[in-house]
C-alpha positions as CSV (number, residue, x, y, z in Angstrom):
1,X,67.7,85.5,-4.2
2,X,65.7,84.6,-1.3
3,X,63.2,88.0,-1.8
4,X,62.8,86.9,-5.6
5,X,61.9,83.7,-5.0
6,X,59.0,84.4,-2.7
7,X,57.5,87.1,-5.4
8,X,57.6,83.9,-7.9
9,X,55.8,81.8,-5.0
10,X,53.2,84.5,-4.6
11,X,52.8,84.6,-8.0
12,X,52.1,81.1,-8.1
13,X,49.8,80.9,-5.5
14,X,47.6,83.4,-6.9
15,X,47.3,81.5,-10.1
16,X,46.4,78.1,-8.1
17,X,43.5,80.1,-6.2
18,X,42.2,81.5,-9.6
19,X,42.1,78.3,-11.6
20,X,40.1,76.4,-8.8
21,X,37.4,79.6,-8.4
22,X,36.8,79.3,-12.0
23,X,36.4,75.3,-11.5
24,X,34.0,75.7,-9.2
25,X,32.0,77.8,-11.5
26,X,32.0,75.9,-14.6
27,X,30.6,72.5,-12.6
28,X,27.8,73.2,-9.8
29,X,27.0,70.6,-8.0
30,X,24.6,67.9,-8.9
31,X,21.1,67.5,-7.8
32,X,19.1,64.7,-6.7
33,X,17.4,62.6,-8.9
34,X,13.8,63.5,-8.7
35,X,11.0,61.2,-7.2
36,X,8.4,60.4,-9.5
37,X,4.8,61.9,-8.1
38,X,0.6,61.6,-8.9
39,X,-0.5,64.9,-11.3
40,X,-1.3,67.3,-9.4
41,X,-4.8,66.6,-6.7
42,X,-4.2,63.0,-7.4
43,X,-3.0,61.8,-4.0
44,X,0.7,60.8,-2.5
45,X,3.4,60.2,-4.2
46,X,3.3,56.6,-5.9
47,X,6.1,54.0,-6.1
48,X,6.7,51.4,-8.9
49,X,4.4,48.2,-7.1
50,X,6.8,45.2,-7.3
51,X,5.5,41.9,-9.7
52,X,2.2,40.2,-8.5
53,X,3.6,36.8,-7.9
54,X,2.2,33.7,-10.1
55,X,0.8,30.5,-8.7
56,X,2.3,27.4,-8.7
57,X,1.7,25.2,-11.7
58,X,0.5,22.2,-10.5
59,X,-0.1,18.6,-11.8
60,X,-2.3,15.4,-11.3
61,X,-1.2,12.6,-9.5
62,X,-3.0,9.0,-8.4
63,X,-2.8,9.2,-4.6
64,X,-1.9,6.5,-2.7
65,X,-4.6,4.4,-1.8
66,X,-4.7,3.5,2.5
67,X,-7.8,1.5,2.7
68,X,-11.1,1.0,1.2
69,X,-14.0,-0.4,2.7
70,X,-17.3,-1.2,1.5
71,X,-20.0,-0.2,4.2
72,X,-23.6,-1.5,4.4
73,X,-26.2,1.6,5.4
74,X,-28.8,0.5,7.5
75,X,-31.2,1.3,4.9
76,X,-29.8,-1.7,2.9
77,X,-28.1,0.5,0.5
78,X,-23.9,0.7,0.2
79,X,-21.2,3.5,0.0
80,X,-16.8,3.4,-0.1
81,X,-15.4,4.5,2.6
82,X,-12.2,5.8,0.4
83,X,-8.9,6.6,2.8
84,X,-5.7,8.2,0.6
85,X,-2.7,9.5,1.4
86,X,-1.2,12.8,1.3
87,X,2.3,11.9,0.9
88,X,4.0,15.5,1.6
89,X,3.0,18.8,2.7
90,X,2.6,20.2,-0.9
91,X,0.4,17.3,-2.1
92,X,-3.7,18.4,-2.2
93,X,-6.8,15.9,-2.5
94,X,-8.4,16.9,-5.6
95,X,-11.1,14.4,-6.5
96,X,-12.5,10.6,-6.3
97,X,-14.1,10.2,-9.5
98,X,-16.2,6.3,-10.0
99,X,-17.1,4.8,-13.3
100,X,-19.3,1.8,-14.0
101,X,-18.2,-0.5,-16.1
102,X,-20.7,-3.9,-15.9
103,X,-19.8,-5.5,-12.5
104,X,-16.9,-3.5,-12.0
105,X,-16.7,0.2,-9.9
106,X,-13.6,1.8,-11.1
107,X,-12.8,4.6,-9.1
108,X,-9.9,7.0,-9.3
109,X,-8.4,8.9,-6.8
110,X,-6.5,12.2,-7.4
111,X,-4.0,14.4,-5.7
112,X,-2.2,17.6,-7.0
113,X,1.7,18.4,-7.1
114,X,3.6,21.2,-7.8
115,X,5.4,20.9,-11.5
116,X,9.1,20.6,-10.6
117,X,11.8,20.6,-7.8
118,X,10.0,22.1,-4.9
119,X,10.6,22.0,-1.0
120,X,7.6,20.4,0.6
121,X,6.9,19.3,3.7
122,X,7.6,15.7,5.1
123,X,4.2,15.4,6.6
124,X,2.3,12.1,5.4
125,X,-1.2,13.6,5.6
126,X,-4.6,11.5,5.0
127,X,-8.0,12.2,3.1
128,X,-11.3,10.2,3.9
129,X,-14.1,9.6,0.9
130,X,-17.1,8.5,0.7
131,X,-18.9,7.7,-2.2
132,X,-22.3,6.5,-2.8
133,X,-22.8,3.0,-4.6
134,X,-26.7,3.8,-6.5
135,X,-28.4,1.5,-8.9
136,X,-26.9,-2.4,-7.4
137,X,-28.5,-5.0,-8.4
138,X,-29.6,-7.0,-5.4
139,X,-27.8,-10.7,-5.6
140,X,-25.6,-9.0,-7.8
141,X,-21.3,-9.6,-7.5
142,X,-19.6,-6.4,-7.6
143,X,-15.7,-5.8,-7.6
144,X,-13.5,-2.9,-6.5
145,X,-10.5,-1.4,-8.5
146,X,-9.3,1.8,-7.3
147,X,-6.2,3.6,-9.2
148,X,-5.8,0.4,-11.5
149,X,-5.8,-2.4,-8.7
150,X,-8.7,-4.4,-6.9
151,X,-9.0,-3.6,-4.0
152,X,-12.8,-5.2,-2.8
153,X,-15.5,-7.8,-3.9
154,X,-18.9,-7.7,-2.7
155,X,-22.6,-9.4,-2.9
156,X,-25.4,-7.1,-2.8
157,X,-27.4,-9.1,-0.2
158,X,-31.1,-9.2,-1.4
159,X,-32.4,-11.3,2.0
160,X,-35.3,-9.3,4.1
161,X,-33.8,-11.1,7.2
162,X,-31.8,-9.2,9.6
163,X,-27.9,-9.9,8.9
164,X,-24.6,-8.5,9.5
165,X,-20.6,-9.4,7.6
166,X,-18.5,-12.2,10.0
167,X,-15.0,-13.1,8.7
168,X,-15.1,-16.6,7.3
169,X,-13.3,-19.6,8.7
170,X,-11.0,-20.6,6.5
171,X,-9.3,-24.2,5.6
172,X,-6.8,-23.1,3.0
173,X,-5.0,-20.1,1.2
174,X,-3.0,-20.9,-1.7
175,X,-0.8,-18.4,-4.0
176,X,-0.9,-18.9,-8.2
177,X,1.3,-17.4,-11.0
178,X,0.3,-17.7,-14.5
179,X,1.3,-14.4,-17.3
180,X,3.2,-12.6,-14.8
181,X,0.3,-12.3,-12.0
182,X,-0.6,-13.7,-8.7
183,X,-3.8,-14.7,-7.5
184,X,-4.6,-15.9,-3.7
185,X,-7.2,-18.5,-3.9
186,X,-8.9,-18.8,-0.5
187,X,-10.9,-21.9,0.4
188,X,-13.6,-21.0,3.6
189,X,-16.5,-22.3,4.9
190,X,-20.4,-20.9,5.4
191,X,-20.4,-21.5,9.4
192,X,-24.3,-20.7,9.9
193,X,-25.2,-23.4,6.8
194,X,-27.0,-22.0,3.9
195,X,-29.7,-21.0,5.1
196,X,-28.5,-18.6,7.7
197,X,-25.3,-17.6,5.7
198,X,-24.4,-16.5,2.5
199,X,-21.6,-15.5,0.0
200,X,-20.1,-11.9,0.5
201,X,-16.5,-11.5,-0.8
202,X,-13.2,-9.9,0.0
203,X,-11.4,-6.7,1.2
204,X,-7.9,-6.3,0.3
205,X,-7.0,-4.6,3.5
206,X,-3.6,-3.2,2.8
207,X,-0.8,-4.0,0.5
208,X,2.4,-2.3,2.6
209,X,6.0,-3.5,2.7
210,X,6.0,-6.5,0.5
211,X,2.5,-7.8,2.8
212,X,-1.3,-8.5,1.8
213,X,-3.4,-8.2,4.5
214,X,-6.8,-10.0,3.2
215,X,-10.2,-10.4,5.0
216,X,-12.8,-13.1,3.2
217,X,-16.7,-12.2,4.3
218,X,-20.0,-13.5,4.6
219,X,-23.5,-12.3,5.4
220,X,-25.0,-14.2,8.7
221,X,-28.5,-13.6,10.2
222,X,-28.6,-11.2,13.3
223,X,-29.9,-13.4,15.5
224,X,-29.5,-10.0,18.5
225,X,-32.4,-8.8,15.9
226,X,-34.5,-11.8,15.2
227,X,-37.5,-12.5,17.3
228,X,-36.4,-16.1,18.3
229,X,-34.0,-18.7,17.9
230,X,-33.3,-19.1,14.4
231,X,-33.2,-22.9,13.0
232,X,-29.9,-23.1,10.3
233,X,-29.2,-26.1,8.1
234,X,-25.7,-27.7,9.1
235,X,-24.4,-28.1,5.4
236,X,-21.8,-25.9,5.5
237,X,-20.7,-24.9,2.2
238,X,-17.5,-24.9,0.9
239,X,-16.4,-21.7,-0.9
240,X,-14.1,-20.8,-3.1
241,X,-12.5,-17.2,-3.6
242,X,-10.6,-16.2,-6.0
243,X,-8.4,-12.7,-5.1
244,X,-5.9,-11.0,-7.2
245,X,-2.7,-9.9,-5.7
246,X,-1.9,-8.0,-8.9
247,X,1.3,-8.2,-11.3
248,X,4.3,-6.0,-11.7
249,X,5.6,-7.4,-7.9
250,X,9.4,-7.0,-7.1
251,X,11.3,-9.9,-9.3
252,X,13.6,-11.8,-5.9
253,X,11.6,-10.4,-2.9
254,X,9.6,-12.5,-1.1
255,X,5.8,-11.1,-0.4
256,X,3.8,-12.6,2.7
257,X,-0.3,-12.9,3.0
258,X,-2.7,-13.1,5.9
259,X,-6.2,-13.6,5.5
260,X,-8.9,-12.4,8.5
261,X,-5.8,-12.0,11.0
262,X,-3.8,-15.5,10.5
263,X,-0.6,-15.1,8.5
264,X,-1.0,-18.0,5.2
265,X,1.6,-17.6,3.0
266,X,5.1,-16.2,1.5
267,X,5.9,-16.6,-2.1
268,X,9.2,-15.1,-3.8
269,X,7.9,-12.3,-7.1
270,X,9.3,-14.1,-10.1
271,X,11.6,-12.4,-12.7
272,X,9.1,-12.1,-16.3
273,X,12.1,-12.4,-18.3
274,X,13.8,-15.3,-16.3
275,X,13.6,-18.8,-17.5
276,X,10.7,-20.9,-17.2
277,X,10.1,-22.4,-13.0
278,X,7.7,-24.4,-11.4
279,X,6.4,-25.1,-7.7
280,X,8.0,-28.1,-5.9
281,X,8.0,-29.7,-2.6
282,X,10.8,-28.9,-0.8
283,X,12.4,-32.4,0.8
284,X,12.6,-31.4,5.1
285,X,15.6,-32.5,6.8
286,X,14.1,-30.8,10.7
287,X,10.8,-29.3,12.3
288,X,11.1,-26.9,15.3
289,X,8.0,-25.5,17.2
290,X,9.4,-22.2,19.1
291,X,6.8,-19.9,20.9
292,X,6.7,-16.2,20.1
293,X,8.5,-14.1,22.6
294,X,5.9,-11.4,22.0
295,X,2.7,-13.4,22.3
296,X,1.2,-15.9,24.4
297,X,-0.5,-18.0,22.5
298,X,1.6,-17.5,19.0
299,X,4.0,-20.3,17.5
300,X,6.3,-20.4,14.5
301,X,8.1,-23.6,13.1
302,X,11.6,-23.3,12.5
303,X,12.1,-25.6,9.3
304,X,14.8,-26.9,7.6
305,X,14.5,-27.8,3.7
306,X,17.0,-28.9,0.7
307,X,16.9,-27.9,-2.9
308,X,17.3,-30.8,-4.6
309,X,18.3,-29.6,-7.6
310,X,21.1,-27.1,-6.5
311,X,21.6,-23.7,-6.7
312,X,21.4,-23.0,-10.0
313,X,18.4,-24.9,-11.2
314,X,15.8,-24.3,-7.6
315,X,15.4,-21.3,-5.7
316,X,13.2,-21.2,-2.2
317,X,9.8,-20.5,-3.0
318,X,7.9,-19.9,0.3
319,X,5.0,-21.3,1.7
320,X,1.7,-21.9,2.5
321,X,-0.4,-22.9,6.0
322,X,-3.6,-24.2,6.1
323,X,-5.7,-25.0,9.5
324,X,-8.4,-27.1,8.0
325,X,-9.0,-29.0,11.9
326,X,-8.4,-27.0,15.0
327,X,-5.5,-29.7,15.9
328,X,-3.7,-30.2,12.7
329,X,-1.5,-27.1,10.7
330,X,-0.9,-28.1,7.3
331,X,2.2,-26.2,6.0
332,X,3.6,-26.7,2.6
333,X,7.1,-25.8,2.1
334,X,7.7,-25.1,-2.2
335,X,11.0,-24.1,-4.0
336,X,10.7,-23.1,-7.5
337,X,12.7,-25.3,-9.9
338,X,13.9,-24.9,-13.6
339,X,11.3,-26.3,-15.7
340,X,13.7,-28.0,-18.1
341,X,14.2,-32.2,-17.0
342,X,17.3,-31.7,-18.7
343,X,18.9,-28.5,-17.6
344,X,22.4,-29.0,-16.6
345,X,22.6,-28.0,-12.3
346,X,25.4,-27.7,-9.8
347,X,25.3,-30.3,-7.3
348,X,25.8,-28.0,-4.2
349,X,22.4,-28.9,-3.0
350,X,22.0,-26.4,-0.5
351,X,19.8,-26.6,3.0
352,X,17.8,-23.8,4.0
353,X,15.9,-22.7,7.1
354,X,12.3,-21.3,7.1
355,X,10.5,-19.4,10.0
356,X,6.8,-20.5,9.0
357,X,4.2,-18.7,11.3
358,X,1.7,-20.9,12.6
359,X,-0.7,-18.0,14.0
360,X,-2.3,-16.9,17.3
361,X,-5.2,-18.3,19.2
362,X,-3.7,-21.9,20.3
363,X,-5.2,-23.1,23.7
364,X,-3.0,-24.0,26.6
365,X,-2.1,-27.5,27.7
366,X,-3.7,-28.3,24.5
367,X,-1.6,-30.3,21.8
368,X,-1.2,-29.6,18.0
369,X,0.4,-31.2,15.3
370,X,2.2,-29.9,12.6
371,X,2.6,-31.4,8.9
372,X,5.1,-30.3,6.8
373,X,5.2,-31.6,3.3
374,X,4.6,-35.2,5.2
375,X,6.9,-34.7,7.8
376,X,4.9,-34.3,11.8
377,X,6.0,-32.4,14.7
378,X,3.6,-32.4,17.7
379,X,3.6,-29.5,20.6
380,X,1.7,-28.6,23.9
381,X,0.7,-24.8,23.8
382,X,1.8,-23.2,27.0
């Protein structure tokens, strides 16, 4: 048994070896897939180039306007000094263009963005401009719009006499609605009398977090260029300027405006669709000078109103300061009321406090009074 067995394993074995010799026969092995070459005596071998990547598509944007200032050259001509914003890393300048149209230079200023959601940058970049102002009219009024809002008003001065732009005194600022836009109406004076000042107009400085920062301008002789002492008339005329703040505010924020450095009002952006308000004196209960803890020579008054008509038909308005005399601060404290006599109001009759800012520039140990809707408070600057 045992030597039969190992003939049948032997025979078995030599079957085993023969089948895989005759596997390995039938199936060489495979070869590499060959690299693709040049003809021959054109060069190295060449590999697929990968895809030539496209630019961006990009589309035009109005840039966001930081300033504008119109500059007179010394050779009596004028230019905008345009500065915009560059609000990301991916946004480019790409052009100021200015059209004509009668009195008004409307100028557009254009950025570049990519098309899409696309990872820029948080870098707030700036772009200056200048553009050239040709063919004014001297004595002629100009005004300013750049990307669809005014921005400037000017006077081309046509007087030979040597004279330079001085920030007007001013007695009054007042804020007016009517259709849904806002207007600052700016009362100043001609310090220098007409014959050695005259009308220039206004430079909406900036228009940033729910403030206007204005400056109102005139044209007064250079007297560091005049041969003499110059003789001016003491009239000094009263002038009115009219300066748009613009429409489409925030309906239920409250907006404040300085003009030439002194804060002069707050008013609260109506709702368009609301119902139909109007201005009111606001009755005051208190009056409270407190100095500034950042500057000298600053004051606020702390006031205290009512709304008359309660909560329902009056909201608070804002107000308005005016410092006509050196001694005396007119401030005007205004709710907005329903305009219906006969609406029917809750009788809450809230009070309400106001932090008006009376400005800078008071002289110590010098007293002041303050009006408020009638009411007096008197301090001594410190």
């Amino acid at each position: 048994m045992f030597t039969k067995s190992r003939i049948a394993l032997g025979i078995v074995a030599a079957l085993l070896v023969a089948l895989l010799a005759a596997a390995c026969t039938a199936a060489p092995a495979a070869s590499p897939s060959p690299v693709p070459t040049q003809p021959s005596g054109e060069g190295t071998p060449q590999v697929n180039p990968s895809p030539t990547p496209q630019p961006m598509e990009r589309e035009e944007v109005a840039a966001p306007i930081e300033s504008v200032d119109v500059v007179r050259l010394p050779g009596g001509g004028y230019s905008l000094k345009i500065v915009s914003g560059l609000p990301s890393g991916c946004a480019a300048f790409k052009d100021a263009v200015l059209v004509r149209d009668g009195d008004t230079l409307n100028v557009s200023v254009i950025n570049t963005m990519p098309v899409g959601v696309v990872a820029c940058t948080m870098i707030y970049g700036y772009h200056e401009t200048d553009i050239a102002l040709d063919g004014l009219t001297p004595g002629g009024k100009y005004t300013v719009a750049v990307n669809g809002s005014v921005t400037n008003a000017f006077t081309v001065l046509n007087d030979e006499r040597p004279m330079t732009i001085g920030v007007s005194p001013v007695w009054s600022a007042e804020v007016r609605h009517a259709d849904g836009a806002y207007t600052l109406v700016v009362v100043s004076t001609l310090p220098l009398g007409s014959s050695c000042s005259k009308v220039n107009g206004f430079d909406i400085v900036s228009r940033y977090n729910n403030r206007f920062e204005v400056n109102v301008t005139h044209y007064r002789i250079d007297e560091s260029k005049m041969d003499g002492p110059v003789a001016c008339t003491a009239d000094l005329p009263i002038v009115s300027t009219e300066i748009p703040l613009g429409s489409g505010l925030n309906a239920g924020e409250h907006y404040d405006v300085a003009v030439n450095g002194q804060p002069t009002n707050s008013f609260l952006a109506r709702d368009p669709n609301g119902p139909a308000m109007t201005i009111a004196e606001a009755p005051i209960e208190r009056i409270d000078i407190v100095r500034s803890e950042m500057f000298a020579d600053e004051y606020y008054a702390n006031v205290t109103y009512r709304q008359p008509r309660g909560s329902s038909c009056s909201d608070f308005n804002g107000y308005d300061v005016s410092r006509e005399s050196g001694d005396t601060i007119q401030v005007t404290v205004t709710n907005l009321e329903a305009a219906d006599p006969n609406a029917a109001c809750t009788r809450d009759l809230p009070v309400g406090q106001v932090k008006v800012p009376l400005g800078r520039g008071f002289e110590s140990g010098h007293t002041y009074q303050v009006v408020v809707n009638g009411v007096s408070e008197s301090f001594t600057a410190q």
